[in-house]
TILOZA-822795 format. One line per field, with one value per residue (C-alpha): residue number from 1; x, y, z. Coordinates in steps of 0.05 Angstrom, whole numbers. Layout:
n (NUM; ...)
X (X; ...)
Y (Y; ...)
Z (Z; ...)
end
This chain:
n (1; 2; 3; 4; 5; 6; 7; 8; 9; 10; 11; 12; 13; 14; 15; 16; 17; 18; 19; 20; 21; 22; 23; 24; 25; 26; 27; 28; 29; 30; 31; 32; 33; 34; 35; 36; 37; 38; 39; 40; 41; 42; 43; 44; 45; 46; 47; 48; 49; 50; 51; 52; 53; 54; 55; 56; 57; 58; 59; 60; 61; 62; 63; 64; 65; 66; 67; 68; 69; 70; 71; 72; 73; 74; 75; 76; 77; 78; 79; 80; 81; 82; 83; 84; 85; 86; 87; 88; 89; 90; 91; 92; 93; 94; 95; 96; 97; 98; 99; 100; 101; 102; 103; 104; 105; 106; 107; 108; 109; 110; 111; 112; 113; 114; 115; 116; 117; 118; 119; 120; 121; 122; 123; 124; 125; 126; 127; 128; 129; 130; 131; 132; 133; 134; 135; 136; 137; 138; 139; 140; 141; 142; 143; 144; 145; 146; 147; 148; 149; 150; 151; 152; 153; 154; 155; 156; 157; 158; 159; 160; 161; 162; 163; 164; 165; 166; 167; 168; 169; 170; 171; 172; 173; 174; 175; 176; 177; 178; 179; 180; 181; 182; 183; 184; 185; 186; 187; 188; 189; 190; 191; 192; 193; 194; 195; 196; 197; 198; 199; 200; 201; 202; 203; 204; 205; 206; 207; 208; 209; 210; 211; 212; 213; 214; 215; 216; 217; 218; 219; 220; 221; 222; 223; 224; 225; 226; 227; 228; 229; 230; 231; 232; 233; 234; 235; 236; 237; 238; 239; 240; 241; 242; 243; 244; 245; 246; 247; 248; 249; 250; 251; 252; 253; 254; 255; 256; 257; 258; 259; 260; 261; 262; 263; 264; 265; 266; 267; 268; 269; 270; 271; 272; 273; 274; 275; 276; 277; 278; 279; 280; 281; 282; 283; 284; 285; 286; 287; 288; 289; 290; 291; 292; 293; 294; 295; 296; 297; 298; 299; 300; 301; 302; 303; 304; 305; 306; 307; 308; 309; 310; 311; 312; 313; 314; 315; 316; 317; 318; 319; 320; 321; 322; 323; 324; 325; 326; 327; 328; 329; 330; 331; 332; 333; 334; 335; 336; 337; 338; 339; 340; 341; 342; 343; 344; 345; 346; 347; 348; 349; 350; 351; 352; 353; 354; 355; 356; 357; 358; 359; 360; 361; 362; 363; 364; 365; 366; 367; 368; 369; 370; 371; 372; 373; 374; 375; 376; 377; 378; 379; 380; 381; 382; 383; 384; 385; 386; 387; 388; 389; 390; 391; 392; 393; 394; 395; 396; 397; 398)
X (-298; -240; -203; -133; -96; -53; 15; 60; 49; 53; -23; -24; 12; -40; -96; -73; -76; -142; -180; -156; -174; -241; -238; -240; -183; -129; -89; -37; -11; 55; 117; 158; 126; 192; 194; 138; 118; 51; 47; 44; 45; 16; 44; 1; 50; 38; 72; 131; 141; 110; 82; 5; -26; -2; -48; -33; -50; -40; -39; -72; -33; 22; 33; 58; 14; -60; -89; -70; -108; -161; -213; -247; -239; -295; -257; -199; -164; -94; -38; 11; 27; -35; 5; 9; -72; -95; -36; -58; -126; -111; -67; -118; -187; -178; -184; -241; -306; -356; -400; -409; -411; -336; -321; -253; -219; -174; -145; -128; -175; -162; -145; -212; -208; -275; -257; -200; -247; -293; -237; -221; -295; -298; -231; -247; -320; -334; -400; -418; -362; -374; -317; -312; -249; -233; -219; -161; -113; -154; -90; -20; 30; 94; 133; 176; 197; 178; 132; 125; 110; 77; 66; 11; -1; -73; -128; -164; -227; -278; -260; -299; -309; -338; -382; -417; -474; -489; -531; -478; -454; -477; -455; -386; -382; -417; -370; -310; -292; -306; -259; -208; -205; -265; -269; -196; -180; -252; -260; -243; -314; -337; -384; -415; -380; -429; -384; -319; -309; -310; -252; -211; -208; -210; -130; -74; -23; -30; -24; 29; 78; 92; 79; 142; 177; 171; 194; 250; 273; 262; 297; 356; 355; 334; 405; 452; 527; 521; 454; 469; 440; 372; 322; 266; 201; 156; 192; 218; 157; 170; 130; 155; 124; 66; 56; 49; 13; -45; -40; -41; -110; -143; -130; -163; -215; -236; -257; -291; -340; -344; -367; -420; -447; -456; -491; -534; -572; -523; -487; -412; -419; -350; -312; -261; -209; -144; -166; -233; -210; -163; -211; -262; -221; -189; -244; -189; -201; -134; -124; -53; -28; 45; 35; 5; 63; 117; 88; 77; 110; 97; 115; 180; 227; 218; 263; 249; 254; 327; 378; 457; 493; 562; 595; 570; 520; 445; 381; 310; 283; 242; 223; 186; 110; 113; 127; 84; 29; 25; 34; -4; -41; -65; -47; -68; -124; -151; -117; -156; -224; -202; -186; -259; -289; -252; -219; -140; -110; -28; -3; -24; 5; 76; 81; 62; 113; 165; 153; 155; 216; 252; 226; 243; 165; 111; 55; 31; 43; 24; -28; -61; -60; -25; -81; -58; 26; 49; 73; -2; -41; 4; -18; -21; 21; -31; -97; -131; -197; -187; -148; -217; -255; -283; -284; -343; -352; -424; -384; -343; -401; -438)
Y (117; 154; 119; 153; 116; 149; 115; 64; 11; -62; -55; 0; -48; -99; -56; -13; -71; -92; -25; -12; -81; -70; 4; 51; 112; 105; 155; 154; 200; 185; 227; 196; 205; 199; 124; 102; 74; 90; 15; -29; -108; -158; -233; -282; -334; -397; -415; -445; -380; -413; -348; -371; -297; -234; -167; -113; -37; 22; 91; 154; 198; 205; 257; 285; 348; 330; 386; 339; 286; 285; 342; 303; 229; 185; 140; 157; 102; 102; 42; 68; 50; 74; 126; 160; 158; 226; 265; 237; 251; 325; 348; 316; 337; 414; 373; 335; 352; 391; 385; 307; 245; 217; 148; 150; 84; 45; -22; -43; -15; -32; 32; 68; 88; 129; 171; 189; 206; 237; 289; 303; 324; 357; 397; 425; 426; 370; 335; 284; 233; 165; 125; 48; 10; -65; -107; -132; -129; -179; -211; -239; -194; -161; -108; -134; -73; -11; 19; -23; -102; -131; -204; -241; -311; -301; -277; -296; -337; -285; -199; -162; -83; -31; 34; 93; 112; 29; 41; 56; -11; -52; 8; 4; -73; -72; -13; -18; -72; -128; -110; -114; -185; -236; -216; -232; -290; -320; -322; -263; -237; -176; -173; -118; -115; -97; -45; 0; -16; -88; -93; -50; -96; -154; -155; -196; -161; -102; -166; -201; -156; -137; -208; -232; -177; -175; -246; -221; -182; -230; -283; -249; -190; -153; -156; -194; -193; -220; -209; -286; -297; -262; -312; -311; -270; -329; -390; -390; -371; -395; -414; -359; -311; -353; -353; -276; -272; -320; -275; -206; -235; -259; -189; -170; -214; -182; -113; -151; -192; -128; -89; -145; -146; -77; -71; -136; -104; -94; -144; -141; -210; -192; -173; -234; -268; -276; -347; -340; -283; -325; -384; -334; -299; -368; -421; -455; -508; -479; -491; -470; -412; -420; -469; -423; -385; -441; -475; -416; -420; -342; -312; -359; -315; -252; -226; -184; -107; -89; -32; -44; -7; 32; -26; -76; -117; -114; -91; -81; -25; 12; 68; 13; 13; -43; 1; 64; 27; -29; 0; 78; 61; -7; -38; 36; 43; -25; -7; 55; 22; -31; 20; 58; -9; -24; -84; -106; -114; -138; -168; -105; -64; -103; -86; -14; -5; -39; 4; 67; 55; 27; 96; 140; 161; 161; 120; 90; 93; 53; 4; 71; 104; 170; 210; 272; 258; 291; 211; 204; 262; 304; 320; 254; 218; 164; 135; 129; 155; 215; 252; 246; 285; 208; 205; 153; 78; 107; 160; 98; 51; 101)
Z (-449; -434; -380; -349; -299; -245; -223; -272; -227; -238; -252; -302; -347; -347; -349; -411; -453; -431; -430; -492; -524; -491; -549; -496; -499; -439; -421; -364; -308; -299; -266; -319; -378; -422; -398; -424; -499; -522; -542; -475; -482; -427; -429; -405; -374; -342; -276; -312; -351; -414; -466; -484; -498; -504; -505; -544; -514; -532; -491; -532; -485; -434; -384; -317; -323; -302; -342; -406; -380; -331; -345; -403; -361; -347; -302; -259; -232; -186; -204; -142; -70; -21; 9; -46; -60; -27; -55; -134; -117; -85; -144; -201; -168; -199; -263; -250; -295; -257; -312; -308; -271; -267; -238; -190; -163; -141; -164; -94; -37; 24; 61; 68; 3; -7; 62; 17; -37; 4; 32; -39; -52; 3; -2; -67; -71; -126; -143; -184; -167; -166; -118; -134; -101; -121; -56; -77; -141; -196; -225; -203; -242; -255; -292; -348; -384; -349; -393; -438; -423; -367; -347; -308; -290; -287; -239; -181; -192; -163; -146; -99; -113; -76; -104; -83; -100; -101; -163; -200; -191; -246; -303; -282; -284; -351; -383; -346; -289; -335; -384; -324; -320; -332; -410; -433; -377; -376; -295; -249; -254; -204; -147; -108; -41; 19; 37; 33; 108; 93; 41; 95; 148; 99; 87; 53; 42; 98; 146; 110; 93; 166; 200; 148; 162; 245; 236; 204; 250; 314; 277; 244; 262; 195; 185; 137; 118; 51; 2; -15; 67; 58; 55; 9; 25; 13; -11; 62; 90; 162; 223; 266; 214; 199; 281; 278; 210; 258; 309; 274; 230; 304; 325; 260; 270; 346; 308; 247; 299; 344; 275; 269; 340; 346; 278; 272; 217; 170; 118; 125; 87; 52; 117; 119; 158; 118; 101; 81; 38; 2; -4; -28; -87; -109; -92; -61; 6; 26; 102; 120; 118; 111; 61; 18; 11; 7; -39; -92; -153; -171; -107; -107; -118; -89; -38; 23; 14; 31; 21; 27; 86; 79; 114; 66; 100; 82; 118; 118; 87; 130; 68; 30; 15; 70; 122; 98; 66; 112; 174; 175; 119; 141; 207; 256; 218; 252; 317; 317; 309; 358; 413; 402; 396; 463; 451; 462; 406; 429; 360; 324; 387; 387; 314; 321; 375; 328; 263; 307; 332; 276; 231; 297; 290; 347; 339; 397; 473; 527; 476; 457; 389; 388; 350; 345; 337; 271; 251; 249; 235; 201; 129; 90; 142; 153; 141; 209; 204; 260; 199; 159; 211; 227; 308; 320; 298; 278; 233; 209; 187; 157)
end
């Protein structure tokens, strides 16, 4: 197949050297084209940084002008923070075939990705597309060389992936998803998820990036003098944090058992808490959640997202993905269902209200969701489903 991916993202540089093993032709989408090799190693490391494997790939072209690209594609999928999703798919859909069925994705989907689709379809009158979004991202990795190396530690035991039409399921795990993971690393293999709604509110990430980062900012302040004092994001994983991570997934939790009650019928039986999810995608009988993060030799070293002041002294920076993905992409889009479902959500509210005013935008007021502020429904601002035309739960489920 022809395969292009979108975005230069730490996952474009694992999957070019699998797709490509796997003989199909990738392509890539890039806005720095002139960075890139068209050969594109992957390392397989262990833990201790040990070499076992590495994957050669190869890229049969490189471009920032769609045109080059797309129109011959038969999968589309986007590498890239999720706030960036709708304005890839808006400037590549003139491209797409109208001729043919074409498969578009996402290697992390956990933002309503096929409303996204669906808007795109709808905007410029496509047919034929088939939308598939992975749950979350199959593998543990990182950038070496931009553009040219990649590293990963390995994958989690079991990924979860959305599609729609369903039928179309078992082609793209046949042709494309298990060349992803499961064929190179021997585990990692795909299963139908019962829904796109369910890998939405199923969250890592979207929950812990702002739970680490709230506790941040109660404990220190989000402020430090020296970039020697910033603790690490996980390695010192604390219990103020992991208090707020608990509290953020039980306010998660309230809409995922509402969802249930009010549709008995249906099988959300991939709509997780935080740690079922992980016990899910790593078999693991993990049972602590601050633990998990301590204790992880991959995640060790990464510090929080910071940028350095005129005067010297460090802060949080309120630009990065885990303030626009995490937050309008993620964490309102919950709050939103929550307050149609009825239900008080205060965790997700108290970090709402925080965001907002640290970005000077308007989210929220009084525990309700400020619909129709530009900060939410202005074009591409935010994912709540309002901005998809999507006013009911019914609309939502559907």
């Amino acid at each position: 197949m022809n395969v292009t991916i979108v975005g230069g993202g730490a996952s474009a540089h694992v999957l070019i050297p699998f797709l490509s093993a796997a003989e199909h032709r990738v392509r890539l989408l890039t806005r720095r084209p002139t960075d890139w090799s068209d050969q594109v190693a992957l390392e397989l490391q262990s833990i201790d940084g040990e070499l076992e494997r590495t994957y050669p790939g190869e890229l049969s072209r490189i471009s920032d002008d769609p045109a080059e690209v797309i129109p011959d594609s038969d999968v589309v999928v986007l590498c890239m923070p999720v706030c960036k999703y709708r304005v890839a798919l808006h400037n590549l859909a003139p491209h797409l075939s109208r001729d043919r069925e074409v498969y578009v994705g996402t290697i992390y989907g956990q933002a309503g990705f096929n409303w996204m689709v669906d808007e795109m379809v709808r905007d410029h009158r496509l047919g034929s597309v088939v939308t598939f979004a992975v749950g979350l991202i199959p593998w543990i990795c990182r950038v070496l060389e931009y553009g040219a190396r990649g590293v990963t530690y390995g994958c989690k035991e079991v990924n979860a992936a959305a599609v729609s039409p369903r039928d179309r399921f078992d082609a793209l795990n046949e042709r494309f998803l298990d060349a992803v993971c499961e064929r190179w690393l021997g585990k990692g293999a795909f299963v139908e998820a019962d829904s796109f709604l369910s890998l939405t509110l199923s969250v890592d990430n979207q929950i812990i990036h702002p739970a680490r980062c709230y506790g941040l900012f109660q404990r220190y302040g989000g402020r430090w003098q020296s970039a020697d004092e910033i603790p690490y994001f996980y390695r010192d994983f604390d219990e103020l944090s992991a208090d707020i991570l608990r509290a953020l997934d039980a306010d998660y939790t309230k809409v995922r058992e509402a969802i249930r009650r009010r549709y008995p019928d249906r099988d959300f039986a991939h709509m997780l808490d935080y740690l079922a999810l992980e016990r899910f995608s790593y078999r693991s009988e993990n049972t602590d959640i601050r633990e998990s993060f301590t204790t992880s030799q991959t995640l060790g070293a990464i510090k929080p997202p910071t940028r350095q002041l005129p005067d010297g002294s460090w802060a949080i920076d309120t630009d990065h993905r885990f303030f626009t993905d995490d937050i309008s992409y993620g964490v309102c889009i919950a709050k939103w269902i929550a307050q149609e479902l009825g239900l008080t959500v205060p965790t997700m509210d108290a970090i709402i209200e925080w965001v907002q005013d640290l970005r000077g935008e308007r989210y929220i007021e009084d525990g309700l969701l400020l619909v129709d502020e530009e900060s939410l429904a202005g074009r591409f601002r935010s994912g709540i489903p309002p901005v998809y035309g999507i006013r009911t739960i019914d609309q939502l489920v559907d």
